[in-house]
Backbone as CSV, one residue per row, in Angstrom:
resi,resn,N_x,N_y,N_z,CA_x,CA_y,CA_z,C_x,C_y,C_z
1,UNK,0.812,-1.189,0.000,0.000,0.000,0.000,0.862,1.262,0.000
2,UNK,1.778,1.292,0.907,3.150,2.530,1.015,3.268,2.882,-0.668
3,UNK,3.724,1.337,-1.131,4.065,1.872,-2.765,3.009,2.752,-3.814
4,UNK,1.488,2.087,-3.906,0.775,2.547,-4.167,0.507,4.267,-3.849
5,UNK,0.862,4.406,-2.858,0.203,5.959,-2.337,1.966,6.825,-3.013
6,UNK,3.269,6.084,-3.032,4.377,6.391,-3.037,3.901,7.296,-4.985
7,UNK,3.663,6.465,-5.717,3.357,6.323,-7.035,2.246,7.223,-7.512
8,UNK,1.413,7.474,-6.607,0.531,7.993,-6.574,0.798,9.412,-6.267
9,UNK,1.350,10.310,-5.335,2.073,11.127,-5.292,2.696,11.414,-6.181
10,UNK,3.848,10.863,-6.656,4.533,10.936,-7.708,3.964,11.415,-9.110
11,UNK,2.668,10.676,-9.176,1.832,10.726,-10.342,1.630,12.127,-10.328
12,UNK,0.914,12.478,-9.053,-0.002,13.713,-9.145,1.351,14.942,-9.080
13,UNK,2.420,14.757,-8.722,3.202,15.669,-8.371,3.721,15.847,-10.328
14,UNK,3.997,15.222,-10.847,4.139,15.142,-12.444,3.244,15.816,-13.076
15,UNK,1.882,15.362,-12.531,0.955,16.449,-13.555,0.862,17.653,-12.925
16,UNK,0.780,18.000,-11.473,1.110,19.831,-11.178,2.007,20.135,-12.398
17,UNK,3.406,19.785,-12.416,4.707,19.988,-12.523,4.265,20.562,-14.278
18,UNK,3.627,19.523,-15.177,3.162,19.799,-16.631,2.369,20.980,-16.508
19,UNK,1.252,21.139,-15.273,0.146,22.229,-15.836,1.004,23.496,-15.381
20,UNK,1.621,23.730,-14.140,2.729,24.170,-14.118,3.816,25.027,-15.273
21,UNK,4.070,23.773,-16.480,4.658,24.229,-17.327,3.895,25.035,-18.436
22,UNK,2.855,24.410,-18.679,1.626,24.783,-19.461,1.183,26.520,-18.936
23,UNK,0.966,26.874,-18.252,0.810,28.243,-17.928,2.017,28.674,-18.040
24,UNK,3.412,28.755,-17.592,4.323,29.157,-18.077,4.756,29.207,-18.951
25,UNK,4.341,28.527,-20.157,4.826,28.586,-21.622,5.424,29.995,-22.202
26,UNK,6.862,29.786,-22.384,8.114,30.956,-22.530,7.838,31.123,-23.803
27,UNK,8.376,32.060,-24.667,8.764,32.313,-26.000,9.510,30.903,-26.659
28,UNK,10.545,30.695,-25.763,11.352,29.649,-25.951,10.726,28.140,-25.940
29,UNK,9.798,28.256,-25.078,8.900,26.671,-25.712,7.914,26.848,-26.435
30,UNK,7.243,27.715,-26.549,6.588,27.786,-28.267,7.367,27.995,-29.088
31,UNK,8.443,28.233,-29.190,9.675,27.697,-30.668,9.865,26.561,-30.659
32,UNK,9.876,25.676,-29.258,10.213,24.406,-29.618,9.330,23.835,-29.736
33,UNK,8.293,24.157,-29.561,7.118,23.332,-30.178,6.764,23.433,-31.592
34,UNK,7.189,24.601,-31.695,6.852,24.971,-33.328,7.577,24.327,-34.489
35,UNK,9.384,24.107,-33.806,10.293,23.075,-34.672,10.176,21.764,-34.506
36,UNK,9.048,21.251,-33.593,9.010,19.989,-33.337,7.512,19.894,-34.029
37,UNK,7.271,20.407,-34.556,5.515,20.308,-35.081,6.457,20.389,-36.693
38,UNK,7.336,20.871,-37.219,8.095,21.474,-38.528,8.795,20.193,-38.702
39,UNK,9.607,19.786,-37.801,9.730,18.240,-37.752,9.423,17.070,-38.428
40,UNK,7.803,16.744,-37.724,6.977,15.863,-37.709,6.387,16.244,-39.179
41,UNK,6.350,17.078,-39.368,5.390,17.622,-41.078,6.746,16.965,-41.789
42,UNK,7.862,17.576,-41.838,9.328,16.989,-42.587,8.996,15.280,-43.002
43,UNK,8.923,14.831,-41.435,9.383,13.263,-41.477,7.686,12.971,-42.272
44,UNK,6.871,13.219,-41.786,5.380,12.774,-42.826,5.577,13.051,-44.462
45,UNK,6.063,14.055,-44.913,6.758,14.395,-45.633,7.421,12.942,-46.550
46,UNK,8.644,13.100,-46.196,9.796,11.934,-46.218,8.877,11.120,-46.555
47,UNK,8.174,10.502,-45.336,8.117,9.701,-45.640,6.847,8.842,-47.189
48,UNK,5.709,9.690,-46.913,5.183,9.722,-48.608,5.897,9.740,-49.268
49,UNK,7.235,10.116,-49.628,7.984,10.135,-50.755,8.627,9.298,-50.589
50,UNK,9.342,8.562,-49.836,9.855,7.693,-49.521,9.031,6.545,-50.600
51,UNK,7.707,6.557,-50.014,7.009,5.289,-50.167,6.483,5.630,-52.081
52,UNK,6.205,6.769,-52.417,6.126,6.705,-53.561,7.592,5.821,-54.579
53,UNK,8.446,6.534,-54.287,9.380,6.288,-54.598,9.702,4.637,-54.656
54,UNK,9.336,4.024,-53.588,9.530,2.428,-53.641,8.020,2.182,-54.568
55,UNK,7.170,2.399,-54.458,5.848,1.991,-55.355,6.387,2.021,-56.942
56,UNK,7.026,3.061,-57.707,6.813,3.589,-58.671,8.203,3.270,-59.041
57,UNK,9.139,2.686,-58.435,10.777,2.354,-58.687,11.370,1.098,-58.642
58,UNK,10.490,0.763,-57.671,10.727,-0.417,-56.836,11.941,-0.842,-55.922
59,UNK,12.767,0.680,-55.315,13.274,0.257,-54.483,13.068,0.105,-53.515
60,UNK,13.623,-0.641,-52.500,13.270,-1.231,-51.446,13.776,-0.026,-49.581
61,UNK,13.361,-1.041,-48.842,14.161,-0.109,-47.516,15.309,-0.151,-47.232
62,UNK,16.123,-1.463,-47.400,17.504,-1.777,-47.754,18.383,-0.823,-48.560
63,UNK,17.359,-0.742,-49.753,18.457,0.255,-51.313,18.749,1.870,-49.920
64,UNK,17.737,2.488,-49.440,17.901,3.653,-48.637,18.516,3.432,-47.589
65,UNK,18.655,2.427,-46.702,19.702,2.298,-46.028,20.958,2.304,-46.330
66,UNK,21.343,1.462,-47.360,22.435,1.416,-47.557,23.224,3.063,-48.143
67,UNK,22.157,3.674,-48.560,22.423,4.907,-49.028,22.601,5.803,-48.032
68,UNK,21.763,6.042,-47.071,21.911,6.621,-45.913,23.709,6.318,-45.284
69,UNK,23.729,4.868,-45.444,25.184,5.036,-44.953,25.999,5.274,-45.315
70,UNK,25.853,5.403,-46.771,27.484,5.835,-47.483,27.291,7.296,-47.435
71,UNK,26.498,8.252,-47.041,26.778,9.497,-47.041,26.748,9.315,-45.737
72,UNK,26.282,9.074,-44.394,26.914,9.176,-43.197,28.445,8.919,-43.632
73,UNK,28.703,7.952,-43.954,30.300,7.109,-43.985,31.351,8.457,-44.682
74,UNK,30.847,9.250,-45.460,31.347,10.275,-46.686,32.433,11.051,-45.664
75,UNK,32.094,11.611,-44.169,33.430,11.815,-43.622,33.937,10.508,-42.574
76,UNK,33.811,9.575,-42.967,34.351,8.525,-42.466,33.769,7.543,-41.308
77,UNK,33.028,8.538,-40.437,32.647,7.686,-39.490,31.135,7.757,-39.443
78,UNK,30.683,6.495,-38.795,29.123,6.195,-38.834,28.403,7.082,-37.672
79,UNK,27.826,8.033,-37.877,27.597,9.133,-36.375,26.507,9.934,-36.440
80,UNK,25.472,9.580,-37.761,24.216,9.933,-38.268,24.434,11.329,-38.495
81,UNK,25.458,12.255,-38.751,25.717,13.564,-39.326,26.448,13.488,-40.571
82,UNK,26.096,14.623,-41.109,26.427,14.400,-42.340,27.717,16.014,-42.277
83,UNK,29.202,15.104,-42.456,29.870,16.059,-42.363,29.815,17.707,-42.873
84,UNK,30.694,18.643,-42.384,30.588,20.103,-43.230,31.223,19.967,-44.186
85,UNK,30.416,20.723,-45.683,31.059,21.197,-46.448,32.246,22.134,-46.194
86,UNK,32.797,22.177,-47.239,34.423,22.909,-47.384,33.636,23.939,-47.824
87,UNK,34.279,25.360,-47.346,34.008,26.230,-47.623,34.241,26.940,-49.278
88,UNK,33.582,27.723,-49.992,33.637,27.897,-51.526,34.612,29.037,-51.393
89,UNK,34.628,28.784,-52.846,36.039,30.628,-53.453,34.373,31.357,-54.113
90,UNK,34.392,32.310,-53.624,33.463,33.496,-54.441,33.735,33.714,-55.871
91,UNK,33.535,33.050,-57.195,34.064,33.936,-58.226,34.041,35.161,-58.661
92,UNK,33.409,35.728,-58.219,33.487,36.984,-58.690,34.801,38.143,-57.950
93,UNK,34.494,38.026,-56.407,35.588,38.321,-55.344,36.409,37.476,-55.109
94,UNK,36.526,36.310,-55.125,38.053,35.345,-54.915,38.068,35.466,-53.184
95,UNK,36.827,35.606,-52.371,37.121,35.568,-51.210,36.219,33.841,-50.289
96,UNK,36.730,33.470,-49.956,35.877,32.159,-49.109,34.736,32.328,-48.286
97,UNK,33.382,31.662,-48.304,32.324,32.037,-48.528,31.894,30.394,-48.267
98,UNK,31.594,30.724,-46.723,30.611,29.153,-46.063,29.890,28.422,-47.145
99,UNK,29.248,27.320,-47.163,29.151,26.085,-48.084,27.694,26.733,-47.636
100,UNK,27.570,27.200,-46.438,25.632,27.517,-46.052,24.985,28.360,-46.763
101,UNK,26.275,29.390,-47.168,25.585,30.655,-47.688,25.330,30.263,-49.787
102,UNK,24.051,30.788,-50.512,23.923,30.986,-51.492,24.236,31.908,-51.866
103,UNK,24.621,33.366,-51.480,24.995,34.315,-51.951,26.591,34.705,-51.116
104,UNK,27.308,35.254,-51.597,28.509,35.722,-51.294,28.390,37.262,-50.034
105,UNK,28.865,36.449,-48.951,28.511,37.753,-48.262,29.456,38.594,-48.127
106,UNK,30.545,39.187,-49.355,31.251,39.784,-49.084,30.526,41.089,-50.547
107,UNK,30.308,40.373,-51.745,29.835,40.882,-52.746,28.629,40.554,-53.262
108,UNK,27.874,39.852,-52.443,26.286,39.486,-53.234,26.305,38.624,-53.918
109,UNK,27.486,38.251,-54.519,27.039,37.551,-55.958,26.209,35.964,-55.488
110,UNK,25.269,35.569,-56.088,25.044,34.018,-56.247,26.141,33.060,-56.734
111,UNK,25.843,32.560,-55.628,26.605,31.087,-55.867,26.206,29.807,-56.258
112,UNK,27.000,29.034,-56.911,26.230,27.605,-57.357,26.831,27.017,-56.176
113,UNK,26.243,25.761,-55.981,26.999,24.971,-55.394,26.008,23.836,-55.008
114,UNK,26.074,22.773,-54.141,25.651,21.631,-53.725,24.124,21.965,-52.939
115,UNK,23.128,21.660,-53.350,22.179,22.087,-52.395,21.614,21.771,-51.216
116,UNK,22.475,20.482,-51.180,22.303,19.740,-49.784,23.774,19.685,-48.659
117,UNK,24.772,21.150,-49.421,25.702,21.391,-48.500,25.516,21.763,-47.050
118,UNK,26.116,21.629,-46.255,25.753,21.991,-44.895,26.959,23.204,-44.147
């Protein structure tokens, strides 16, 4: 019975603790709710395409795994990130210019480059 009432406490002390959080809701946790709702749309996303993609191709979950790992593997180790790009030369300015940025932030110009650089 001790345990029961122990658990029980516990229980009720968890949900104060949520409604608690729930009236306090910061700036900072409605962003994270908002990238975790941006998320979940992504992976629903994915994944319809995913599945088109095997319907209409016929590859399998295997063919994407194995793919998944050779670009994990691309800087060597298995660590579910996908290494940084090398930073670009600006042609127009000849100055180096993050792999993130599409435009040159020294002169504007557009840049080509990889669109899934990081």
């Amino acid at each position: 019975m001790f345990g029961s009432l122990v658990a029980l406490r516990t229980a009720m002390e968890a949900a104060d603790a949520a409604a608690r959080a729930d009236r306090k809701e910061t700036g900072t946790t409605v962003s994270v709710k908002l990238v975790e709702q941006q998320v979940e749309r992504l992976l629903m996303i994915t994944e319809a395409l995913w599945n088109m993609v095997k319907e209409q191709h016929g590859y399998t979950d295997e063919d994407l795994m194995q793919r998944v790992r050779a670009i994990d593997m691309q800087d060597g180790k298995i660590d579910g990130k996908v290494a940084p790009s090398a930073a670009r030369t600006c042609p127009a300015c000849k100055r180096p210019v993050s792999s993130r940025h599409f435009l040159c932030i020294y002169c504007g110009r557009p840049l080509s480059g990889d669109l899934f650089a990081r």
